[in-house]
RORO-448382 format. One record per residue (C-alpha): residue number from 1; residue in three letters; x, y, z negated. Coordinates in steps of 0.2 Angstrom, whole numbers, always signed. Each point is the difference from the previous one (the first is absolute). Last residue first. Layout:
# residues N
pos  code  px  py  pz
NUM  ala  X  Y  Z $
...
This chain:
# residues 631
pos  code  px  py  pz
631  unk  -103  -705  +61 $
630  unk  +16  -4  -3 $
629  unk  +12  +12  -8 $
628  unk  +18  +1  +6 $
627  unk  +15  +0  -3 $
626  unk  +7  -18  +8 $
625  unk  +16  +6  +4 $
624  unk  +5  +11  -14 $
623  unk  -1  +17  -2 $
622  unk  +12  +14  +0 $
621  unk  -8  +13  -10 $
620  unk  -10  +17  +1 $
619  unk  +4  +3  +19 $
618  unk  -9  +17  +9 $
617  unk  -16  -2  +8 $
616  unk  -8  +17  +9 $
615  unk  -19  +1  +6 $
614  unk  -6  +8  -18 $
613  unk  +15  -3  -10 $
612  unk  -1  -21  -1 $
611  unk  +14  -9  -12 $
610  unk  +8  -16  +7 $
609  unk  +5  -18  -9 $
608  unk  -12  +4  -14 $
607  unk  -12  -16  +7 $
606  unk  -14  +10  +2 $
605  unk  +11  +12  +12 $
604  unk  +7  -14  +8 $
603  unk  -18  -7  +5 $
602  unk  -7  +18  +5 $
601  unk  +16  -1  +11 $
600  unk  -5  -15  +9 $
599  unk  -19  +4  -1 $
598  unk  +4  +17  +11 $
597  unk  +13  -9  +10 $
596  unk  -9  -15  +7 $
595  unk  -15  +8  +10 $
594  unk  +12  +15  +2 $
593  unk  +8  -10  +12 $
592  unk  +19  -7  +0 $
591  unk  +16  +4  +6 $
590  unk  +7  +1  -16 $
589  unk  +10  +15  -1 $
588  unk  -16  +8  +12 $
587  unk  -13  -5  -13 $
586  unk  +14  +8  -14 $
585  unk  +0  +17  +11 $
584  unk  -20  -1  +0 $
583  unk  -2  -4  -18 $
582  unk  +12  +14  -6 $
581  unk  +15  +0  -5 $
580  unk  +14  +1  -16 $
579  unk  +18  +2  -2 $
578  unk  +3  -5  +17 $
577  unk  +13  -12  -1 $
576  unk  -6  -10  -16 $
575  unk  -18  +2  +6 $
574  unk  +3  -6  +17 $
573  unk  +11  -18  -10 $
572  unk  -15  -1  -12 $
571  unk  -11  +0  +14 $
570  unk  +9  -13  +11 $
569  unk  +3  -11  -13 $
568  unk  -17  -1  -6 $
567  unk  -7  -6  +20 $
566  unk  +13  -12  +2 $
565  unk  -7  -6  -18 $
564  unk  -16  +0  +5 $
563  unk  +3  -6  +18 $
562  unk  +7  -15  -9 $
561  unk  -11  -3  -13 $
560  unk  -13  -1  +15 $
559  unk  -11  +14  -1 $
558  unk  -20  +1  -3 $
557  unk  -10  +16  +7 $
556  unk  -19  +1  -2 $
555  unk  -3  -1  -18 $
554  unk  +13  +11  -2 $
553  unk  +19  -7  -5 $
552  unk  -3  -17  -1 $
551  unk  +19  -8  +0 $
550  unk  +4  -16  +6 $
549  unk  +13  -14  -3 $
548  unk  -1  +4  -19 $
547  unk  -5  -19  -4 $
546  unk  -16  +7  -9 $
545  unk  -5  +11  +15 $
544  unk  +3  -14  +12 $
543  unk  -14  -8  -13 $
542  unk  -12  +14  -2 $
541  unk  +1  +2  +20 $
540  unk  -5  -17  +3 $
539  unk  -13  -1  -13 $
538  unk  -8  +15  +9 $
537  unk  +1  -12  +15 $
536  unk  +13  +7  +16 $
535  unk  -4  -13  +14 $
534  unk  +7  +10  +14 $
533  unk  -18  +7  +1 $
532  unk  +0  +6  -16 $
531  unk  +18  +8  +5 $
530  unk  -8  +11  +16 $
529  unk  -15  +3  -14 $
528  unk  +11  +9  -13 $
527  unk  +13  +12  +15 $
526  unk  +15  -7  +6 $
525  unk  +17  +7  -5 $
524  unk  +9  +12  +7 $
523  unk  +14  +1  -13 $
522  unk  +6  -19  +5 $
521  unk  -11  -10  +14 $
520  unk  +9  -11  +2 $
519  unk  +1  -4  -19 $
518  unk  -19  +2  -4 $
517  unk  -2  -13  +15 $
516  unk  +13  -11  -9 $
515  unk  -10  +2  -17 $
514  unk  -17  -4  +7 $
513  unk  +6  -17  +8 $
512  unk  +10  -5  -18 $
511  unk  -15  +2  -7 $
510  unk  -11  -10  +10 $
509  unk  +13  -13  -2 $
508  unk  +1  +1  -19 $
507  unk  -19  -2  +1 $
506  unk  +0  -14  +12 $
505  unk  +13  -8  -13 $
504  unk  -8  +2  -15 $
503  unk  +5  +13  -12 $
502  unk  +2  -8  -18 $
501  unk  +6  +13  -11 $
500  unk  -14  +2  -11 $
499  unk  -5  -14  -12 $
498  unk  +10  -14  -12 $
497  unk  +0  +9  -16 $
496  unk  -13  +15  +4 $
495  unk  +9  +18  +5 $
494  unk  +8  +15  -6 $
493  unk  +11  +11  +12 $
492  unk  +14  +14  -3 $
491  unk  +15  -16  +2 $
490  unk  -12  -16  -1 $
489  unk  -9  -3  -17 $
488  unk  -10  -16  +0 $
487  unk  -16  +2  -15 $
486  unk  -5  -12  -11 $
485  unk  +13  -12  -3 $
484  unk  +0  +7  -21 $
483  unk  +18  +8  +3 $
482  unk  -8  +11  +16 $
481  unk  -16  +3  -9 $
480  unk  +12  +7  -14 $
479  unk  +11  +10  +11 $
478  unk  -13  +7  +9 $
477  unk  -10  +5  -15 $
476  unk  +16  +10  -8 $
475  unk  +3  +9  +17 $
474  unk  -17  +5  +2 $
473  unk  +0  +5  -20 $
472  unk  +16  +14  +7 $
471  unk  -14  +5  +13 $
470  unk  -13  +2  -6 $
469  unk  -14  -12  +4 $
468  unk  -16  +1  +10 $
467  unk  -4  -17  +6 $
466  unk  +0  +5  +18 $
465  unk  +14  +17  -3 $
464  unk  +13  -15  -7 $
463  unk  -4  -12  +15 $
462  unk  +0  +14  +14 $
461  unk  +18  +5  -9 $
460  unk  +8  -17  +2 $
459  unk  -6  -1  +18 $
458  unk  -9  -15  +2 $
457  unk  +8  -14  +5 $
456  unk  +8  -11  +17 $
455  unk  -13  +6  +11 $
454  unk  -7  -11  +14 $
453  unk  -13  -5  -9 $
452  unk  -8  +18  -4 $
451  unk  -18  -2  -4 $
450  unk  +0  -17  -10 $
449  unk  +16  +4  -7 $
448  unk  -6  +17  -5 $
447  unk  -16  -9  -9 $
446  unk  +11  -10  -9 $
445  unk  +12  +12  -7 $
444  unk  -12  +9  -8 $
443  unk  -9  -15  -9 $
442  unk  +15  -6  -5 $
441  unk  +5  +19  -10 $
440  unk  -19  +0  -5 $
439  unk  +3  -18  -8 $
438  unk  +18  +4  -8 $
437  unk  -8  +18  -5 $
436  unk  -15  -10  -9 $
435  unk  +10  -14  -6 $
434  unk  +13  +13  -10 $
433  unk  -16  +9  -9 $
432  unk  -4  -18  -4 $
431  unk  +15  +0  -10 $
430  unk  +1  +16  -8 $
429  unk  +15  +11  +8 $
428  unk  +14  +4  -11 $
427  unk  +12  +15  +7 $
426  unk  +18  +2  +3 $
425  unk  +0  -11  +15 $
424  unk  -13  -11  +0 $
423  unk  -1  -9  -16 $
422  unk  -16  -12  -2 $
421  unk  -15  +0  -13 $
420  unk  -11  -13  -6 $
419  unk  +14  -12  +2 $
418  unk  +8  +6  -18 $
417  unk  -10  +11  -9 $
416  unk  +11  -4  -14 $
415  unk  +13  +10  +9 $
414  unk  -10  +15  +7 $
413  unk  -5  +1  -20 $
412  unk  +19  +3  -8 $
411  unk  +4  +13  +17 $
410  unk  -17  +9  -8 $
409  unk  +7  -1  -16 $
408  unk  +18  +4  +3 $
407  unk  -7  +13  +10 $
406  unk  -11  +10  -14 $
405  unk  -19  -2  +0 $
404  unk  -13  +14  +6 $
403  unk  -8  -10  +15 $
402  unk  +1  +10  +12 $
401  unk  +16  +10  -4 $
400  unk  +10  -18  -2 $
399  unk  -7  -6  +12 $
398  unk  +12  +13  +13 $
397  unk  +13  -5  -6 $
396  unk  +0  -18  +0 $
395  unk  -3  +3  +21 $
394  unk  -19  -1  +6 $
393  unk  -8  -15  +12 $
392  unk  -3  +4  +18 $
391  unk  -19  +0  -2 $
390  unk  -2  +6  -18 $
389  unk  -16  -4  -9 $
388  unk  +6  -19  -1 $
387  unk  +16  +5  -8 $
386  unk  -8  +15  -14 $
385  unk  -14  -15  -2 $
384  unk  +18  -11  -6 $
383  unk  +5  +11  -8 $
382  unk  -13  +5  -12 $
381  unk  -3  -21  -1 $
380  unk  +14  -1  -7 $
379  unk  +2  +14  -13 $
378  unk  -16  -5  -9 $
377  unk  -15  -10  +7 $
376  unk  -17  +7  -8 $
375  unk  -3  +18  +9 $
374  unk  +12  -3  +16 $
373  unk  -9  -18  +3 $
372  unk  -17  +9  -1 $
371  unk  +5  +15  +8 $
370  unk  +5  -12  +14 $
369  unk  -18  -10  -2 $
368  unk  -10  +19  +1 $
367  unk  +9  +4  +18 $
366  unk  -5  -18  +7 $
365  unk  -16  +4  -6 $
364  unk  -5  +15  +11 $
363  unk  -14  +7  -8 $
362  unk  +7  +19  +4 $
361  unk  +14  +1  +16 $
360  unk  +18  +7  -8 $
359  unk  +9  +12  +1 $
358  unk  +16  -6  -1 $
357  unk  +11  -2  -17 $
356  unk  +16  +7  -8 $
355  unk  -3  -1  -17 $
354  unk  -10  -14  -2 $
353  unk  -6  -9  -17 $
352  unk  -2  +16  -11 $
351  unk  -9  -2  -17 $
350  unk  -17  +6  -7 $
349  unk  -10  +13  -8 $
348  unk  -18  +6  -3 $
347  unk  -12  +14  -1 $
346  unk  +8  +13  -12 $
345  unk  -10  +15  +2 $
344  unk  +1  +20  +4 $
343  unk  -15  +7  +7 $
342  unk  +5  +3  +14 $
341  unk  +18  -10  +1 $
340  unk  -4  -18  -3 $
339  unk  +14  -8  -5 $
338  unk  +9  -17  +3 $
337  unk  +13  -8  -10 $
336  unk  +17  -8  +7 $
335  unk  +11  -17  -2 $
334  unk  +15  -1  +11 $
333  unk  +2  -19  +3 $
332  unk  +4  +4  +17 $
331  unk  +13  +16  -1 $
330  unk  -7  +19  +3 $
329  unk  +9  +15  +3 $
328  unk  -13  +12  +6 $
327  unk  -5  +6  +15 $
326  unk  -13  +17  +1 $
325  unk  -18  -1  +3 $
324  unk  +1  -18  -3 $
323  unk  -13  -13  +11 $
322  unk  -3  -14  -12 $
321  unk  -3  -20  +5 $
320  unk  -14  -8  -9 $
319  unk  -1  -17  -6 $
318  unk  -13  -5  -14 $
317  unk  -5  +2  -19 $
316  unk  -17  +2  -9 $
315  unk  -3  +9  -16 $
314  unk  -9  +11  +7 $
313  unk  -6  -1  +19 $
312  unk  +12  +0  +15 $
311  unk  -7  +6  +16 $
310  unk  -6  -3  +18 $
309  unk  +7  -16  +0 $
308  unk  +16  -8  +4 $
307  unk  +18  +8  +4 $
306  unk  -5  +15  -9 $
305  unk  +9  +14  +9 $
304  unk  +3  +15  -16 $
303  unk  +6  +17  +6 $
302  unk  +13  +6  -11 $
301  unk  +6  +17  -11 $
300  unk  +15  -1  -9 $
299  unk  +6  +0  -18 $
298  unk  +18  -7  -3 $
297  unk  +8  -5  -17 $
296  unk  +0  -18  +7 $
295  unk  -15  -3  +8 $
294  unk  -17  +12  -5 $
293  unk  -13  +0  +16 $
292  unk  -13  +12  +1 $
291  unk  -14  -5  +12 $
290  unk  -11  +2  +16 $
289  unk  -10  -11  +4 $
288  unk  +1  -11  +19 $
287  unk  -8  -14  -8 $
286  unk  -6  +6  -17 $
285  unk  +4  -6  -17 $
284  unk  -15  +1  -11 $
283  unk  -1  +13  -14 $
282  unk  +0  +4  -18 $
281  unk  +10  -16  -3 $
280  unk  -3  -6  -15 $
279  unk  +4  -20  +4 $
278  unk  +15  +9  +8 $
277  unk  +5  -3  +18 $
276  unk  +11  -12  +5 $
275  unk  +12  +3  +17 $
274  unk  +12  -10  +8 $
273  unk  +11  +9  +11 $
272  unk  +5  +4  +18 $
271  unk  +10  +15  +2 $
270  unk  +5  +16  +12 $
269  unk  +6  +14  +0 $
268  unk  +19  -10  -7 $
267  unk  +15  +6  -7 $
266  unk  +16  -10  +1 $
265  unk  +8  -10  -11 $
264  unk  +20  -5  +1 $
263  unk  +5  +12  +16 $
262  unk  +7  +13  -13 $
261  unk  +2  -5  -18 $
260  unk  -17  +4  -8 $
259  unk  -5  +16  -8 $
258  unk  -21  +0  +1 $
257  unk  -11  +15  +0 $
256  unk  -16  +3  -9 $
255  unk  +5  +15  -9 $
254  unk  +10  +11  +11 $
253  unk  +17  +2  +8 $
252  unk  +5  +14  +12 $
251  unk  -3  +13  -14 $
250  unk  +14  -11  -10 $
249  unk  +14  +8  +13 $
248  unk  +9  -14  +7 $
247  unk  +18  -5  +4 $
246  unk  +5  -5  -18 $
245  unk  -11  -9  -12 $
244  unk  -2  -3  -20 $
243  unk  -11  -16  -3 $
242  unk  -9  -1  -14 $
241  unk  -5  -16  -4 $
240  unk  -14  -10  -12 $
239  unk  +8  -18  +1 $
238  unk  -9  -16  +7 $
237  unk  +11  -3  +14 $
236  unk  +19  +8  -8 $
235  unk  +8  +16  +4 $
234  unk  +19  -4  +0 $
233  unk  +13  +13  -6 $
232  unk  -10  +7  -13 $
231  unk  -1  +18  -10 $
230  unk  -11  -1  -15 $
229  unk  -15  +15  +1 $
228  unk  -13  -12  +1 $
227  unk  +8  -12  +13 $
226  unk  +12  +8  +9 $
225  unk  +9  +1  +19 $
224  unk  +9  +8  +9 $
223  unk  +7  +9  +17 $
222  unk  -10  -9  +11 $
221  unk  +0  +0  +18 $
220  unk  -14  +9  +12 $
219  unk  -10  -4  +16 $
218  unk  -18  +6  +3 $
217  unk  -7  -15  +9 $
216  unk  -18  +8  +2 $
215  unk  -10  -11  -10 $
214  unk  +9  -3  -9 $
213  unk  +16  +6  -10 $
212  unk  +19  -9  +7 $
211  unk  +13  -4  -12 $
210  unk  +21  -1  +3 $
209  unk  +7  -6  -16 $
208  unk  +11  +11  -8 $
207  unk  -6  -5  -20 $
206  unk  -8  -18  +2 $
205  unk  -18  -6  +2 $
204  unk  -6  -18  -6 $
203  unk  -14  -8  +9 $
202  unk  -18  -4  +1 $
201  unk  -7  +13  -13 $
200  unk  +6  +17  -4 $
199  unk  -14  +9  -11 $
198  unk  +1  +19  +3 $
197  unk  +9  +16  +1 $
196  unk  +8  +12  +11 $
195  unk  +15  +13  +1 $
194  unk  +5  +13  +11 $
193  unk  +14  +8  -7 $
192  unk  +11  +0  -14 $
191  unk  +10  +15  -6 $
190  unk  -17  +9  -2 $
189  unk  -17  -15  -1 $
188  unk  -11  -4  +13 $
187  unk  -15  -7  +4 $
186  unk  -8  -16  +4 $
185  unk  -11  -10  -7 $
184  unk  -12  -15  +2 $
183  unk  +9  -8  +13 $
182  unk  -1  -19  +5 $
181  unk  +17  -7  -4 $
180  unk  +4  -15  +13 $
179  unk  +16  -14  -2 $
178  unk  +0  -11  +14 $
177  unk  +13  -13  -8 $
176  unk  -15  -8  -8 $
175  unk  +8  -2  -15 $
174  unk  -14  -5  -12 $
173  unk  -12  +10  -15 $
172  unk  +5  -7  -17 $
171  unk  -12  -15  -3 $
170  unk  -13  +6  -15 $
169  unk  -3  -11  -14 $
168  unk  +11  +11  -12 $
167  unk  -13  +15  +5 $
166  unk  -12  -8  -12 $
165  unk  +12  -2  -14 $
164  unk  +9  +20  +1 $
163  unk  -20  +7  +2 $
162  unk  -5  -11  -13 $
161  unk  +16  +6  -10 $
160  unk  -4  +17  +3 $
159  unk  -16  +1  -3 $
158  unk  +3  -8  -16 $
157  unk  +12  +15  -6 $
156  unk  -12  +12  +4 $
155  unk  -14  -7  -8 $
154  unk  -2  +16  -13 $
153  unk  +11  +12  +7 $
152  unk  -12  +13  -9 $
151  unk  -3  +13  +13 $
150  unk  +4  -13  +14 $
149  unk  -14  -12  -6 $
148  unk  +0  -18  +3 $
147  unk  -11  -14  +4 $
146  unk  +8  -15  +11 $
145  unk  -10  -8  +12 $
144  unk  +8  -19  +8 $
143  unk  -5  -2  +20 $
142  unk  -12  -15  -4 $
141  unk  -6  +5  +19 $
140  unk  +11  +11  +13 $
139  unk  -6  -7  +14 $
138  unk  -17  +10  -6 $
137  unk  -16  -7  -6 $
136  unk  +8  -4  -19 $
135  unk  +5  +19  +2 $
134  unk  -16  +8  -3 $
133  unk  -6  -13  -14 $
132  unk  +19  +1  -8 $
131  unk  -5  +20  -1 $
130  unk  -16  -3  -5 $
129  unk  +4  -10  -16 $
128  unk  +17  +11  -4 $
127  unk  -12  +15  -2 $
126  unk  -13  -8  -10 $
125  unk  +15  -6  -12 $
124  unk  +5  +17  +0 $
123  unk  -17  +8  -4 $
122  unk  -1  -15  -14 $
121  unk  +17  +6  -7 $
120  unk  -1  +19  +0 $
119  unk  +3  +11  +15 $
118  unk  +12  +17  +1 $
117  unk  +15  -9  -5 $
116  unk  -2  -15  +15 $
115  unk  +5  +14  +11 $
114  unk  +5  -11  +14 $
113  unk  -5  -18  +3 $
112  unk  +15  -3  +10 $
111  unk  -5  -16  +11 $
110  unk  +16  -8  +8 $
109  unk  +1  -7  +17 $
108  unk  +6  -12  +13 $
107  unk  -8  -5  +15 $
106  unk  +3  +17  +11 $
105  unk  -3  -7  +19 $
104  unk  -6  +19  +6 $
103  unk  -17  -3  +1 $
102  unk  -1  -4  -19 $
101  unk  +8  +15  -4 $
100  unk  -13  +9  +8 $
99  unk  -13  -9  -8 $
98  unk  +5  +3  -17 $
97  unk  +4  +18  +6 $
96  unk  -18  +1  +6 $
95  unk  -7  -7  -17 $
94  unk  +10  +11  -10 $
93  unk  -3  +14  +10 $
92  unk  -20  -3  -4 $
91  unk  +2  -2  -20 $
90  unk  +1  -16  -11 $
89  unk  +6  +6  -17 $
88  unk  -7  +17  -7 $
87  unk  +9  +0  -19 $
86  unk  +11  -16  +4 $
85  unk  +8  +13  +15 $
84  unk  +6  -14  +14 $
83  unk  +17  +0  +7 $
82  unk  +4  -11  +11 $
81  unk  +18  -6  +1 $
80  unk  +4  -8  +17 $
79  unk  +13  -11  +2 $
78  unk  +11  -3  +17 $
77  unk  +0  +14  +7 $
76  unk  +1  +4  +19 $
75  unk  -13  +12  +2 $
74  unk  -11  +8  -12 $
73  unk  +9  +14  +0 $
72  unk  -6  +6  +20 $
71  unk  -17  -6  -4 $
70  unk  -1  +11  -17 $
69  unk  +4  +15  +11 $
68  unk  -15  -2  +12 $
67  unk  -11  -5  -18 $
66  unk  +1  +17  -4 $
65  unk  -18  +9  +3 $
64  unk  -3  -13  -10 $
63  unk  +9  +4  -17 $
62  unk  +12  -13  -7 $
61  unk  +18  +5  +7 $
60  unk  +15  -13  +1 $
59  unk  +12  -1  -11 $
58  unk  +16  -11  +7 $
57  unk  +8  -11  -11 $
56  unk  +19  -4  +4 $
55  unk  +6  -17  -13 $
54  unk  +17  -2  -9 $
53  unk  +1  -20  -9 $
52  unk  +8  +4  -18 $
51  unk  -13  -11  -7 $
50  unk  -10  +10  -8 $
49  unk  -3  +11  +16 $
48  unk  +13  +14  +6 $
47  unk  -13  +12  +11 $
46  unk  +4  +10  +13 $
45  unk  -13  +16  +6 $
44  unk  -10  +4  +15 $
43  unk  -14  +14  +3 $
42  unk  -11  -3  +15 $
41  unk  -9  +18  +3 $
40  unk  -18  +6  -7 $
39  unk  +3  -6  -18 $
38  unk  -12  +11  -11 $
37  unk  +2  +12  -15 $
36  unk  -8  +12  +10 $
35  unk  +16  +10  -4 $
34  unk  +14  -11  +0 $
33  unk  -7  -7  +15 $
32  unk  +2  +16  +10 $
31  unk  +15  +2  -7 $
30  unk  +8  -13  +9 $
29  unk  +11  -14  -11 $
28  unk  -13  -13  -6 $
27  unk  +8  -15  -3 $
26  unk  +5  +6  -17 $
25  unk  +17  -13  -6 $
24  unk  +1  -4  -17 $
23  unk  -3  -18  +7 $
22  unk  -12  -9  -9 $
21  unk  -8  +16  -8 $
20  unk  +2  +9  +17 $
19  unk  -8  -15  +11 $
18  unk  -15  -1  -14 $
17  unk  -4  +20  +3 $
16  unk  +1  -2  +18 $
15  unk  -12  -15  +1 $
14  unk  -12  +7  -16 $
13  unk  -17  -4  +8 $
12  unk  -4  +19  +6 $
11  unk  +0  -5  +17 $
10  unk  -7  -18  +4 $
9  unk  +12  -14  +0 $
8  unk  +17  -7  +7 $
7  unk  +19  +1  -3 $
6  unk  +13  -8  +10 $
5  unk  +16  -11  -8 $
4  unk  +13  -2  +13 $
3  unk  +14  -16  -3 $
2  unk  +19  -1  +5 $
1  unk  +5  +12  -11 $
């Protein structure tokens, strides 16, 4: 049952009647309906064509005030049967469905010229005249009509076979590996549970399989599976499902919902599309309007951002990027229709380019030319804008979720997009993505060689906070820069090939000068401007700072490495007698001034080799030598 058969037409044209005489199954199961005699719900039944070939139809409601419902059964199928009564023909629905359908990507059809009984020969003849007229301006066009009656059964039989012949063109739907069921029920049943229907698509599902509901990542595995009724162990793309779940309650799913496998799509506020209007459209589309937008089995409220103009006019198309009230599960390639909510109209339709994309500035072409190569360039060129719009590139995984195709797909495309994209680490980076971090990363180091060339490197930390990377890509880029000749790493830091390091001599002599006063002079050190005048440069003290022969402890107070560490031992060693102390009896252990102490200690606390209680310091740790922030 690999194929979905949905109805379409005005109300009172026969649909429900013509599924039950095909079938034997009534679509219509509320009471409600059975007493207006009118389909207000989606009603679903199987069907065994000529040909042994199984099919799902869904039954859609005809009445206006109902379209909403139509939307969410329109969905997903793959031929349309449009019932037209031969003794009124061409009505309003018929024309919205038409269009509906249209909107929705449906290309295949079948015309059920439904109680031909009630007509006689020219009427019918009339009938099927206007009818090919109607759909000759559809993409439906030369779509075969077939009169039949379900009182009589007359033309029964060849409805089917055109149905069975016309669906025989059809490709099965593909194995994505990302399977997705929008929801268009859910209830629950004694003995079973929560259970909940809909057309699977883009993957197969399996009995025990962990699955996850969006939006809202409601997590739940599934018990079983059927198709009409028949128990299954493998739900198939293409199939109508029920799917019978453990670890929810079915008031926490809706219609409009999506079951995916968990951290395969993701639901989106958010997305740009193309948009056409109909030729009828009551309306133009507004900038900054407000509309209802049907994807999936999902109706939500969005706000509409024209990226050009002040507003789409019927029967014209262009890019937009939708504001959703609520998220929705959304792939690109999705195809949606858009409603006016007050009064109630059809205005247009489309299909979603970007999930995941930025606001972006109105008029601004370079946006409009990567829709443009999203809209017309398949798989490839989805990834590859996914690549240009990331900056530090995007792990397998994570297009997979943006750009709604399985991972043997997506790991399929990285590799035929060959130098275009570059591994770094577990993630692919686009190409000239890669040049513009390899540039800013040069750039960077430039300008602190030109500033600090007495410095061996930056600070591997500096670098990663200047170019804003987190830290496990940091390490990734590093290495990669390093592997390309582009960047000189040096124990904790990064450097030009062939810069830093260098001292000259009169500056290894000035520094050797500041250092021996600085170890004279031990834990009384002198103060900032005595040392300036010894010939202390801010260079100077970066580099002695980067040798570890000195440690800045307050602005104002620099220790040799000695004193420092004379000065660590002696506080660890008072502390581990004493238990703890305070600033003055640890001033007195060391034989220094407060001047020294106070950022001392401050120091040891930062560095968790000490713990401050009020004016008392106990021992956290034993650190080592050189524990210390510089400052």
């Amino acid at each position: 049952m690999r194929y979905v058969i949905g109805t379409a037409g005005h109300v009172d044209h026969g649909k429900s009647s013509l599924v039950l005489a095909l079938t034997g199954t009534d679509p219509d199961r509320l009471v409600e309906e059975k007493r207006r005699g009118m389909t207000i719900e989606l009603g679903f039944a199987s069907w065994t064509l000529p040909g042994g070939e199984p099919v799902g139809i869904i039954d859609v409601p005809g009445h206006r005030r109902f379209v909403r419902t139509m939307l969410a059964g329109a969905q997903g199928i793959d031929l349309v049967l449009l019932v037209i009564a031969a003794d009124e023909g061409v009505m309003p629905q018929t024309r919205e469905h038409l269009a509906i359908c249209e909107l929705l990507g449906a290309q295949r059809a079948v015309v059920a010229l439904s109680k031909s009984d009630l007509v006689d020969g020219d009427m019918l003849e009339l009938a099927r005249g206007e009818v090919r007229e109607v759909i000759a301006a559809s993409s439906m066009r030369g779509a075969p009509v077939v009169a039949c009656s379900s009182v009589t059964g007359h033309g029964l039989a060849e409805l089917a076979t055109t149905v069975g012949r016309t669906l025989a063109s059809a490709t099965p739907r593909a194995d994505h590996g990302r399977p997705r069921l929008y929801i268009d029920r859910s209830f629950s049943l004694p003995g079973f549970g929560t259970i909940v229907t809909g057309t699977l698509e883009g993957g197969a599902l399996h009995p025990g399989e962990e699955v996850s509901a969006l939006p809202g990542d409601h997590r739940a595995r599934i018990r079983g599976l059927q198709h009409h009724g028949r128990a299954v162990e493998r739900a198939e793309p293409g199939t109508r499902t029920a799917v019978n779940l453990t670890g929810l309650s079915h008031r926490e799913l809706r219609r409009g919902m999506a079951l995916v496998r968990p951290g395969v799509l993701a639901a989106t506020a958010r997305i740009d599309v193309r948009v056409r209007l109909l030729e009828a459209a009551p309306a133009a589309l507004r900038h900054r309007g407000g509309v209802v937008l049907y994807l999936g089995t999902a109706e939500i409220a969005a706000g509409v951002w024209l990226l050009d103009g002040a507003e789409l006019d019927p029967g014209a198309s262009g890019y937009a990027q939708l504001d959703l009230a609520t998220p929705v599960c959304a792939a690109p390639g999705d195809r949606f229709v858009l409603r006016r909510a007050a009064p109630a109209a059809t205005l247009g339709g489309g299909v979603v380019l970007d999930i995941a994309p930025h606001r972006h500035r109105r008029r601004d072409r370079e946006v409009a030319t990567a829709l443009e190569r999203r809209e017309r360039g398949g798989l490839e060129a989805l990834v590859a804008e996914e690549l240009r719009k990331a900056r530090l590139g995007a792990e397998p995984a994570a297009l997979v979720s943006v750009c709604g195709a399985g991972r043997k797909e997506i790991e399929a495309t990285l590799a035929r997009l060959g130098p275009q994209v570059r591994p770094l680490g577990a993630r692919r980076i686009a190409a000239e993505r890669w040049t513009q971090l390899r540039e800013a990363s040069a750039s960077l180091l430039e300008a602190f060689h030109a500033a600090e060339p007495l410095r061996a490197g930056m600070s591997r930390e500096e670098w990663r906070s200047r170019l804003r990377l987190p830290a496990a890509v940091a390490t990734d880029v590093a290495h990669a820069l390093s592997s390309e000749g582009a960047l000189a790493e040096r124990d904790a830091q990064l450097a030009l090939p062939g810069r830093g390091g260098d001292v000259p001599d009169a500056a290894r002599a000035a520094a050797n000068a500041v250092l021996a006063v600085l170890e004279k002079r031990g834990l009384d050190p002198p103060p900032m401007s005595e040392l300036r005048s010894a010939g202390l440069t801010p260079p100077l003290l970066r580099l002695l700072i980067d040798e570890r022969r000195v440690v800045r402890i307050a602005p104002d107070v620099v220790l040799s490495a000695g004193a420092y560490a004379q000065a660590l031992g002696a506080v660890e060693a008072a502390l581990a007698q004493m238990g703890e102390a305070t600033v003055a009896q640890l001033r007195d252990r060391l034989g220094a001034t407060r001047r020294v102490v106070v950022p001392l200690l401050e120091s040891l606390d930062s560095a968790r080799v000490t713990i401050r209680d009020g004016d008392i310091r106990r021992l956290r740790r034993r650190p080592s030598p050189m524990t210390s922030p510089s400052r």
